[in-house]
NUMAR-123803 format. One record per residue (C-alpha): y negated, x negated, z negated; residue in one letter; residue number from 1. Coordinates in pm, 1 decimal. Each point is the difference from the previous one (the first is absolute). Layout:
N
NODE        Y        X        Z type seq
NODE        Y        X        Z    A NUM
...
***
This chain:
78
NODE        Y        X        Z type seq
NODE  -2157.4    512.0    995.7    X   1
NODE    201.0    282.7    170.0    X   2
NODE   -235.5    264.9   -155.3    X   3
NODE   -318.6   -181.5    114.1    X   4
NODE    160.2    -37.3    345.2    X   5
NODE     84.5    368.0     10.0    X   6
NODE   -336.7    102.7   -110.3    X   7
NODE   -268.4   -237.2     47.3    X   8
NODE   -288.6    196.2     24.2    X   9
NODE     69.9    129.2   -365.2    X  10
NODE    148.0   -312.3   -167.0    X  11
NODE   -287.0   -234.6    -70.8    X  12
NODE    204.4   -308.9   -217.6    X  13
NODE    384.7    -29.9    -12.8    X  14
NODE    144.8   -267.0   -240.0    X  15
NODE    371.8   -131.5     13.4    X  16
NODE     66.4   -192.0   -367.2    X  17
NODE    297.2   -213.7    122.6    X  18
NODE     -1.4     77.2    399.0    X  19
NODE    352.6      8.4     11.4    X  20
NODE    195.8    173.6    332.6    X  21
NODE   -308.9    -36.2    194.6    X  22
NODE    115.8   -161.5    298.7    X  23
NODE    302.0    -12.3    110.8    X  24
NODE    222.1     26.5    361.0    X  25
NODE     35.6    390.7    -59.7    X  26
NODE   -159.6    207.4    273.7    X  27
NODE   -160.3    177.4   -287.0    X  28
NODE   -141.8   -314.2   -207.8    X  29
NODE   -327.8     86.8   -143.4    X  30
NODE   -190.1   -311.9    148.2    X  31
NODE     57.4    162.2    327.6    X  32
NODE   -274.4    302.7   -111.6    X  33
NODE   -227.0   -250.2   -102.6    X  34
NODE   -246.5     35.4    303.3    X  35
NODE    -79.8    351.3   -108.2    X  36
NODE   -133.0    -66.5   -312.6    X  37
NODE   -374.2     52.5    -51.7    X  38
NODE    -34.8    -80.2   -390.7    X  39
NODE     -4.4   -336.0   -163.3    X  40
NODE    397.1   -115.1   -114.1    X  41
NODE     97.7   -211.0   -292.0    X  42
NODE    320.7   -159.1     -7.6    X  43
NODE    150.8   -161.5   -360.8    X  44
NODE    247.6   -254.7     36.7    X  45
NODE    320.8   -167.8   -185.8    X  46
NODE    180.1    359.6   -183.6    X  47
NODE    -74.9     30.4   -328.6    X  48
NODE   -270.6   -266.6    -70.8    X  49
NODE   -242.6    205.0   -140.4    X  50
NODE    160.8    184.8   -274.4    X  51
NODE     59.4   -190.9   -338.7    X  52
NODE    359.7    100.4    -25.9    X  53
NODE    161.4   -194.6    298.0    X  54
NODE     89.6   -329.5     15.4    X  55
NODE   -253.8    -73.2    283.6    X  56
NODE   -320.4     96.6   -173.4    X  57
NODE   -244.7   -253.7     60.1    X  58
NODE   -258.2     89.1   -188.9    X  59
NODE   -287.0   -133.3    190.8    X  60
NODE    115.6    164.5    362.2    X  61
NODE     31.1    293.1   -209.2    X  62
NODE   -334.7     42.1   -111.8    X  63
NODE   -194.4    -67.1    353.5    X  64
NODE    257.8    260.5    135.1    X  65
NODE   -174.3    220.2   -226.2    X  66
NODE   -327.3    -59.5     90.6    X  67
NODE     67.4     11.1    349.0    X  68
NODE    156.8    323.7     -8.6    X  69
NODE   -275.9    136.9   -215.9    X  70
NODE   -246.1    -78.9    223.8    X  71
NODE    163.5    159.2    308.6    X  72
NODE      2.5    302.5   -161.3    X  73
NODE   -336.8     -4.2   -114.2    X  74
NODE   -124.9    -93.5    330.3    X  75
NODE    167.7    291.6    171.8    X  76
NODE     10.8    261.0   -298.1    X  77
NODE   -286.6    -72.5   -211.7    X  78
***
């Protein structure tokens, strides 16, 4: 998020897996950038759900995470 914030004009799709530290009561928090942003964001959720080796995998979230993040990408860059 802090890349497509800094350069929106060249960042078409940003993804965040997990979207941990993303807002927070720093003067610096990422979420405070957010305006600036031109491309489409995806944000993950719940650390460590998607990967078969944690003890949060859920299998099903796992698999439309996937797809969603897929398909921003292939929106953006082809």
């Amino acid at each position: 998020m802090a890349a497509a914030a800094r350069y929106p004009d060249r960042i078409a799709a940003a993804a965040s897996f997990y979207g941990t530290w993303l807002v927070s009561d720093a003067e610096e928090s990422p979420h405070l950038s957010l305006s600036k942003v031109k491309g489409e964001l995806y944000f993950g959720v719940h650390h460590g759900f998607a990967f078969p080796q944690r003890w949060c995998y859920d299998k099903s979230a796992a698999e439309r995470h996937w797809e969603r993040l897929i398909a921003l990408y292939r929106r953006h860059l082809g």
